[in-house]
N, C-alpha and C positions, 0 to 999 in steps of 0.2 A: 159330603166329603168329596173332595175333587179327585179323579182320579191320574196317577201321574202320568200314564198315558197318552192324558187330554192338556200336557203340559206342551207347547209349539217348541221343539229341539233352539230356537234360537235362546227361548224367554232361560231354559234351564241351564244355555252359555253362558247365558247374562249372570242368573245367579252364581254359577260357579266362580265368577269374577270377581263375585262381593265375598268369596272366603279367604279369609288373613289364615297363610302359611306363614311358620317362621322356616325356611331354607338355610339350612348349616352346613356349612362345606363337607359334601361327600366325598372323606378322606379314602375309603376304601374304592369307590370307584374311581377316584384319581392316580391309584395307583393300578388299579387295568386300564386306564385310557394311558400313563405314561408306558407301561408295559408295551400294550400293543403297536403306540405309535414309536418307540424305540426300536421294536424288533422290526417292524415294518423298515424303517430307515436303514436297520443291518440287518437287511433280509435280503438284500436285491438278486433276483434272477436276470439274466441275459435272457434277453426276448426270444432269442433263439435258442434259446431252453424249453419257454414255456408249450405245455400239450395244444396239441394243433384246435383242442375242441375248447379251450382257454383263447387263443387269439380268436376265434372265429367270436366266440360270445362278445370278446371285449370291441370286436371291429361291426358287430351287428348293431345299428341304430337303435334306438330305444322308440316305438311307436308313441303319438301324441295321448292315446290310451292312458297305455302303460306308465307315462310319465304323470299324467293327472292322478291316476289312481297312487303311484305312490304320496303323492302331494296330499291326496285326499286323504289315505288311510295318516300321515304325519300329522294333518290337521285333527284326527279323530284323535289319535293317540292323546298327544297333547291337551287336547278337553277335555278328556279320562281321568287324564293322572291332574290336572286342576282342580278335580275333585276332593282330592285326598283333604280330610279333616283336622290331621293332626296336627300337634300345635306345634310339634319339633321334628317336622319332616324333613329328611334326608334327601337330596336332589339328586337323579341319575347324573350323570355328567356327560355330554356331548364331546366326538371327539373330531366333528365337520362341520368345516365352512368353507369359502374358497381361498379363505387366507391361511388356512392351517393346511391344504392341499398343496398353496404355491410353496410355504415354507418347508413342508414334507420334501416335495420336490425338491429343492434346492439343498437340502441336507443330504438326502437321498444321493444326488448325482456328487456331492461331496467325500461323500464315507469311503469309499475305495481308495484315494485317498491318505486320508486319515488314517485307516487299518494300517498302512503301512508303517507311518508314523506309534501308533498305539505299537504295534508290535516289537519297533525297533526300540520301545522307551523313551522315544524322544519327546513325545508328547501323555500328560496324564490328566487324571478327569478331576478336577479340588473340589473341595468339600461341599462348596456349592454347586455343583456340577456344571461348571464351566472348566472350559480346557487352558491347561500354560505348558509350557514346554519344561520337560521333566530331566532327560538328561544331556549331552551336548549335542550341540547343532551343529552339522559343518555348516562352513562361511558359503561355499555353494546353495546348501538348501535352507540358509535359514530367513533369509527371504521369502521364499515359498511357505514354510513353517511359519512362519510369522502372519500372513493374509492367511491362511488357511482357520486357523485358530480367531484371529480376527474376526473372519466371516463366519464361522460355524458358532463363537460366540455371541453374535449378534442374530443370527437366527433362532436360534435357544431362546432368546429372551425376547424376541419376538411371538414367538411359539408359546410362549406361556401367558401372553398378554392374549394371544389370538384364544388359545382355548378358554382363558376367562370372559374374552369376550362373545364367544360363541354361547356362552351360556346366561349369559346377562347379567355374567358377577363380574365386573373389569377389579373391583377390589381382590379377586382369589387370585391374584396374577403372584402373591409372594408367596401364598401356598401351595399353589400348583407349583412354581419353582423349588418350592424345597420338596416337594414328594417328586419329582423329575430327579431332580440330585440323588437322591437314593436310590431311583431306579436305573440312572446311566450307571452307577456300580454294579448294581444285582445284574444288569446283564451285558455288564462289562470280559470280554473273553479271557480265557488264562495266557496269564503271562501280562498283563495293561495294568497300569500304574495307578493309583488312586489316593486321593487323600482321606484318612479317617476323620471325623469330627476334632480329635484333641492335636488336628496340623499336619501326625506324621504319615510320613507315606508308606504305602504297602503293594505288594504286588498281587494280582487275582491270582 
């Protein structure tokens, strides 16, 4: 009997390749990756906020080390959980790449914003969670109201193609979008408009 030991770590990548997972959209973890990267978007601190011992970490280089090793210990990870035998396994769900960082971004430096907006009611989140303009606009700002809602809907739905693709499922892109739509309400602030599922609108 061989012992497993004596098996060379590539030969036993190799076999981990040859096991058929069935991967089902992990709905519960899609709802902490929409969470997190929501609250992230209307989280923002001013930099001149942040603890002096938070800018130094974020402005210190990462050594060539340190950056292999985390590379390395991702690659082990990943081997690990290749493993898993079952026949209806549930997939963690990734919430990084550099196209869900750019789009973060660009929501992010949007949202202050939009709070305005969300506040005054002129703008609310529909059923699908995407934004339209809820109640009037002056002729001044609706303009402004108009491209903002524009852009931030097109990021939204860029954002949900990005985290399906970041995981290898571009197909999950319409249920990541519908578990996103329920989480722009759940952490929608009091007083912002939203549409329920049966059309009508309500307020948080």
């Amino acid at each position: 009997m061989i012992s497993i030991k004596k098996v060379p770590l590539l030969s036993m990548l190799f076999l981990t390749a040859c096991v058929t997972i069935n991967i089902y959209f992990p709905a519960a973890a899609a709802e902490e990756v929409a969470d997190e990267i929501i609250q992230d978007i209307q989280s923002v601190v001013p930099e001149e906020n942040f603890p002096d011992e938070l800018k130094k970490s974020q402005l210190k280089p990462k050594s060539e080390f340190s950056q292999w090793q985390v590379s390395f210990y991702q690659f082990i990870d990943k081997a690990i959980a290749s493993v898993v035998s079952s026949a209806h396994a549930e997939a963690n769900l990734s919430a990084d790449s550099a196209d869900i960082r750019r789009i973060k971004a660009s929501m992010r430096s949007r949202f202050s914003q939009l709070k305005s907006y969300y506040d005054k009611g002129t703008i609310g989140i529909k059923s699908d969670g995407l934004l339209t303009t809820k109640g009037k606009v002056s002729l001044k700002d609706r303009n402004k109201v108009n491209k903002l809602i524009k852009s931030e809907n097109s990021d939204r739905n860029k954002l949900y193609k990005a985290v399906a693709a970041a995981n290898g499922h571009p197909e999950w892109a319409g249920q990541i979008k519908s578990t996103f739509a329920s989480s722009w309400v759940s952490n929608a602030q009091s007083g912002w408009w939203y549409q329920s599922s049966n059309g009508k609108w309500k307020k948080k």
